[in-house]
LORO-34050 format. One line per 4 residues: their letters; for each residue x, y, z of C-alpha. Coordinates in steps of 0.1 Angstrom, whole numbers, padded with zeros to 4 digits. Each point is the difference from the previous one (the first is absolute). Layout:
A) X Y Z ~ ...
END
This chain:
XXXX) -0468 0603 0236 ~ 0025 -0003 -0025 ~ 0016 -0029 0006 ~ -0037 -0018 -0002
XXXX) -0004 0019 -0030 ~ 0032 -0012 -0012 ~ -0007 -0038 0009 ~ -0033 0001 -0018
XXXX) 0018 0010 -0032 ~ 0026 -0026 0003 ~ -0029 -0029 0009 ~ -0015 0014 -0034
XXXX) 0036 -0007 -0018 ~ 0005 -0031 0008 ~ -0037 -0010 -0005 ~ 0008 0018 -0034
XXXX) 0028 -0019 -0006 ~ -0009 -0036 0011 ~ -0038 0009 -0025 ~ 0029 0003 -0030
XXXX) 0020 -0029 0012 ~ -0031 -0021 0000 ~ -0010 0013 -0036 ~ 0031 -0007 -0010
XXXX) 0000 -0040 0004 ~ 0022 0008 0035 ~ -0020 -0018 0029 ~ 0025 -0022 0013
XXXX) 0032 0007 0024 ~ 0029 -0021 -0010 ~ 0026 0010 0026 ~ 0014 0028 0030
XXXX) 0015 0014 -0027 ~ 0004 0015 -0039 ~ 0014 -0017 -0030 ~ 0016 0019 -0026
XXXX) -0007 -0022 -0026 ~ 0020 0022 -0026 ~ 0031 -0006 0020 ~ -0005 -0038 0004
XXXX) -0007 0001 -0040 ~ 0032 0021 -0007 ~ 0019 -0027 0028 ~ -0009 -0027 -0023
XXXX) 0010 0013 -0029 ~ 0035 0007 0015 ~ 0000 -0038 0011 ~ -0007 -0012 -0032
XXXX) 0026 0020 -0021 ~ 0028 -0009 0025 ~ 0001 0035 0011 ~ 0008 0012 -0034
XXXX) -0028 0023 0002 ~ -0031 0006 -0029 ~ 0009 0018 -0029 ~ -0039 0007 -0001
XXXX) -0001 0016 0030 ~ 0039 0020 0000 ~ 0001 0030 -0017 ~ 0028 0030 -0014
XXXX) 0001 0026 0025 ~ -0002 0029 -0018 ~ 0029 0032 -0004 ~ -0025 0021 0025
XXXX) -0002 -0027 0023 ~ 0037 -0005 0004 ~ 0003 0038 0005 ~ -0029 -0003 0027
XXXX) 0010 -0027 0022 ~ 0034 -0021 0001 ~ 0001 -0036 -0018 ~ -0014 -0026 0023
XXXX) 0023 -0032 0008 ~ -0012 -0033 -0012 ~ 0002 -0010 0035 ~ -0030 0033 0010
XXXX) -0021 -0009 -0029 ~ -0006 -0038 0009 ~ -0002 0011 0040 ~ -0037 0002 -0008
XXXX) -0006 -0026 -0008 ~ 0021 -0018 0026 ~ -0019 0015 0025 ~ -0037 -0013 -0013
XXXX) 0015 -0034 0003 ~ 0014 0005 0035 ~ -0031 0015 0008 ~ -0020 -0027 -0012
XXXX) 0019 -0029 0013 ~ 0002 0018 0036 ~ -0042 0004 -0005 ~ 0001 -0040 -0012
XXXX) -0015 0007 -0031 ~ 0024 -0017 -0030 ~ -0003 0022 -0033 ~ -0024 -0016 -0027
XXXX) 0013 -0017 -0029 ~ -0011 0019 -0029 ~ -0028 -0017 -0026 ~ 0016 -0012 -0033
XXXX) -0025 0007 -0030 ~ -0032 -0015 -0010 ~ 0015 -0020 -0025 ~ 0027 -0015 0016
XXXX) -0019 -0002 0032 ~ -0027 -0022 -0016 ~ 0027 -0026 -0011 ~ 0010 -0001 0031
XXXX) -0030 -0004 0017 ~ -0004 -0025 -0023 ~ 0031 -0023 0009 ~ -0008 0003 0035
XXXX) -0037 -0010 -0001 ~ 0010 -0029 -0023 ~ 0030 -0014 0027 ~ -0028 -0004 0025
XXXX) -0009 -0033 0008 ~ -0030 0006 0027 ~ -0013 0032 0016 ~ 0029 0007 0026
XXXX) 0023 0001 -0027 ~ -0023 0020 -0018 ~ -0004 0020 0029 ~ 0033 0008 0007
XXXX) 0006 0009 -0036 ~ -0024 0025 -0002 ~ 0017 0014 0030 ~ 0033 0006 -0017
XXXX) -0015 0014 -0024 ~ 0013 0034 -0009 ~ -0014 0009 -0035 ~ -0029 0014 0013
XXXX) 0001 0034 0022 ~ -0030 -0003 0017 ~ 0017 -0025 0026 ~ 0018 0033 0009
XXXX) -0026 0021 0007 ~ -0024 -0032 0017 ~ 0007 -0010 0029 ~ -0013 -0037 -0005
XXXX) 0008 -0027 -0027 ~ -0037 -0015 0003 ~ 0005 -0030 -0016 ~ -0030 -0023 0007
XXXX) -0018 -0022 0025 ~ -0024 -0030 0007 ~ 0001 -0035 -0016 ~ 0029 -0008 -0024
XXXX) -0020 -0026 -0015 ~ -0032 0021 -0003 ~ -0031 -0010 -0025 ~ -0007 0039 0001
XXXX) 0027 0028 -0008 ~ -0010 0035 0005 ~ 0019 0025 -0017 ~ -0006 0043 0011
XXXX) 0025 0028 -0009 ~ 0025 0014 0024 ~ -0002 0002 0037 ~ -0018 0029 0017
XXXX) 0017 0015 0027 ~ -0016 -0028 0027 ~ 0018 -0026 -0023 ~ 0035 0022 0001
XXXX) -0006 0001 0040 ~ -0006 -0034 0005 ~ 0019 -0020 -0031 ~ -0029 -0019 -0010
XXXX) -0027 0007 -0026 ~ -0038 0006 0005 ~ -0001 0008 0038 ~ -0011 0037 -0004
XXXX) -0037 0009 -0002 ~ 0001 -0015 -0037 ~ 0011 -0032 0016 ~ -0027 -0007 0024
XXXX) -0027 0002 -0025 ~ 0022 -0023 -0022 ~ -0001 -0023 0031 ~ -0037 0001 0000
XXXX) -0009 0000 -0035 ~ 0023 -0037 0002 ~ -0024 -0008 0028 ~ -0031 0010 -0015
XXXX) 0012 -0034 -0027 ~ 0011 -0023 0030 ~ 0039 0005 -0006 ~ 0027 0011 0030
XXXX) 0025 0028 -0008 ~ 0025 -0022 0009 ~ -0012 -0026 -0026 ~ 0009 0020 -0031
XXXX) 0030 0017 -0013 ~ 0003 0036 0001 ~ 0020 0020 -0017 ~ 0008 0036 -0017
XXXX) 0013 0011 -0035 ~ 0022 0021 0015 ~ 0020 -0011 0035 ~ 0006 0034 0008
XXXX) -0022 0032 0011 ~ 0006 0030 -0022 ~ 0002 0036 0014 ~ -0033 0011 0006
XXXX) -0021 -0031 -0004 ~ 0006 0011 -0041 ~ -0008 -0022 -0028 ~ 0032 -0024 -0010
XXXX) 0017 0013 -0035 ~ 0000 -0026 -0026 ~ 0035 -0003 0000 ~ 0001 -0003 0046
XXXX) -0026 -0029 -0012 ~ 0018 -0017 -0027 ~ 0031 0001 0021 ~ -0019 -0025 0024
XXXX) -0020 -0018 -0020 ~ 0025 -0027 -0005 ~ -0003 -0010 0035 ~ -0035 0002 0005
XXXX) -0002 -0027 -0030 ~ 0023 -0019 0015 ~ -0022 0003 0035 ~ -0029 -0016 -0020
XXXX) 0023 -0026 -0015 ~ 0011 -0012 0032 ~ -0034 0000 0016 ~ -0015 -0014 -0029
XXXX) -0040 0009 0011 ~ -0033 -0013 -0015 ~ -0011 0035 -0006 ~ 0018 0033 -0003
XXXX) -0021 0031 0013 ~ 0010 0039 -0013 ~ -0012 0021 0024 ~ -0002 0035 -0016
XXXX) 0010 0017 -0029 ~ 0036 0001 0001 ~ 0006 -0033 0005 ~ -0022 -0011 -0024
XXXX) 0015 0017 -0030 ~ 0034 -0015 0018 ~ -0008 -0038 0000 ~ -0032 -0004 -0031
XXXX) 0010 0032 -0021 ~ -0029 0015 0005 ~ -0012 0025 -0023 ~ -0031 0011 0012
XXXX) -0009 0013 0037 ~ -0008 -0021 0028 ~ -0038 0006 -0001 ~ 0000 -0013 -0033
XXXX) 0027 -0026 0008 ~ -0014 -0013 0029 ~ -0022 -0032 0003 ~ 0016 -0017 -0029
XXXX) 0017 -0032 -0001 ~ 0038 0005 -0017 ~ 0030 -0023 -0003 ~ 0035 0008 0017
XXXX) 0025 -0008 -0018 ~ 0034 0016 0006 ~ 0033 -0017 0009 ~ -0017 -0036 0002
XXXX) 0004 -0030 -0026 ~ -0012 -0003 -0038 ~ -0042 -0005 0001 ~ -0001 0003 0039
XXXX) -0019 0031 0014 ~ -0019 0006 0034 ~ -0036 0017 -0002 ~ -0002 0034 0016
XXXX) -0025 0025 0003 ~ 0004 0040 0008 ~ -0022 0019 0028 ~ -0003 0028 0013
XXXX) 0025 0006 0029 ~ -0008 0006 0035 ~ 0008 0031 0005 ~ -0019 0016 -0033
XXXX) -0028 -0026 0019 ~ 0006 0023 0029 ~ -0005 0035 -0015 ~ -0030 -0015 -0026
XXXX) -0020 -0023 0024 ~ -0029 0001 -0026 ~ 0024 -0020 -0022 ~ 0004 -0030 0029
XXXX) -0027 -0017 -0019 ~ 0015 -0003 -0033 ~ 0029 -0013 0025 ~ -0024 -0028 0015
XXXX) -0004 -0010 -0031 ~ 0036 -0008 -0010 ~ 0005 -0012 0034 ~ -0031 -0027 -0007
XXXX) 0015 -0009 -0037 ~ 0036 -0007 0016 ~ -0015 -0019 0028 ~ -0017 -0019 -0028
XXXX) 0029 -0005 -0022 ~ 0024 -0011 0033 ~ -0026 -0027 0014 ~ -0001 -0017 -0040
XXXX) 0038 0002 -0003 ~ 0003 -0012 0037 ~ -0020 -0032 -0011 ~ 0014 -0010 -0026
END
């Protein structure tokens, strides 16, 4: 009797404990095995100084506690972190590069977007990337998919947890209504470009800071450059106020013709439009007909430019 009574409880625990993880933006197994992540941060540093050590992080010990406990040997007080790397290497995860800061990470994103001379490079750019430390923490780069040489580009957010899975965007829940609202207007998925603000999922399904979103923008402009499309499509908030500076929210936004603008020659601009995104579509379906009607104007808009 008490043993049952003592599985029951543990059942409960982990139930507990897997409800919090959940909460907590934690649905996803990444390995066999934990990552200390403060050791791999504190490895890193060491690699970077040359083993000199961070004056940041070394401190004085104090006259109690030399009396309390003998002076450790420079050799005992890097064995820490020795061990995390072992560790990590034996578990074949390599230690992180650490992000540089917004500033200097935008220039460098930047200088990388701008070498690209087509999307593979582009591509690979982005992957290299390591100003932005939400590439640490996702576990996909989702860069983009369908035609390179699209008349429609579609343009969402992040990637939801599907799109982390899978590496590639809209193939969630979200994604299959996008595939039928471009049905509902006679287009393919695979006909248009699709593409997010931000490549990679944050913790949690969150909402991108400004800065994780200005660090990518340079290659998302560069992604339109290179595709070049008759008609650039917003979908949601976020990536509205990313690519046409929004200033007012997407149900006021929406339905309007705009001019994009960013990164391309003097006088040139594409039209684009902001609508609601899929996946507010999904928890508001009362608002799928203010979405029919975008869809109609932009099927409207793509057949005159088409036919010109």
């Amino acid at each position: 009797m008490a043993d049952e009574h003592r599985a029951i409880e543990l059942k409960n625990q982990a139930i507990a404990l897997l409800n919090f993880y959940s909460e907590a933006g934690i649905d996803t197994f990444w390995g066999d095995h934990p990552r200390d992540r403060f050791a791999e941060t504190r490895a890193e540093i060491e690699r970077r100084s040359g083993g000199r050590g961070s004056p940041a992080t070394t401190t004085q010990p104090t006259r109690r506690n030399e009396e309390a406990s003998p002076q450790a040997s420079p050799a005992a007080a890097s064995a820490p972190v020795r061990d995390a790397r072992l560790d990590e290497a034996q578990a074949g995860f390599p230690a992180p590069s650490l992000p540089i800061s917004g500033d200097a990470a935008i220039a460098d994103a930047r200088e990388r977007a701008r070498s690209a001379a087509s999307l593979a490079e582009l591509e690979d750019a982005l992957r290299s990337f390591e100003g932005c430390a939400l590439r640490v923490t996702a576990k996909s780069c989702v860069f983009g998919n369908g035609r390179e040489d699209a008349d429609l580009m579609l343009v969402g957010e992040a990637p939801g947890r599907d799109e982390d899975l899978e590496g590639e965007p809209f193939v969630g829940k979200s994604g299959q209504l996008l595939d039928r609202m471009l049905l509902s207007i006679g287009l393919e998925r695979e006909a248009v470009r699709v593409t997010n603000t931000v490549p990679w999922r944050p913790p949690g399904n969150r909402q991108p800071t400004p800065v994780e979103t200005a660090m990518c923008l340079p290659f998302l402009q560069r992604h339109i450059e290179l595709v070049r499309p008759k008609i650039l499509v917003a979908l949601g908030n976020p990536a509205s106020i990313a690519l046409l500076d929004a200033k007012e929210g997407i149900l006021r936004l929406r339905g309007k013709w705009k001019s994009y603008t960013m990164g391309l020659g003097e006088n040139d601009q594409i039209p684009a439009m902001a609508m609601l995104h899929p996946a507010y579509l999904l928890r508001n379906p009362a608002q799928k007909r203010l979405a029919w009607r975008d869809l109609l104007m932009l099927k409207a808009k793509l057949e005159d430019l088409t036919t010109k």
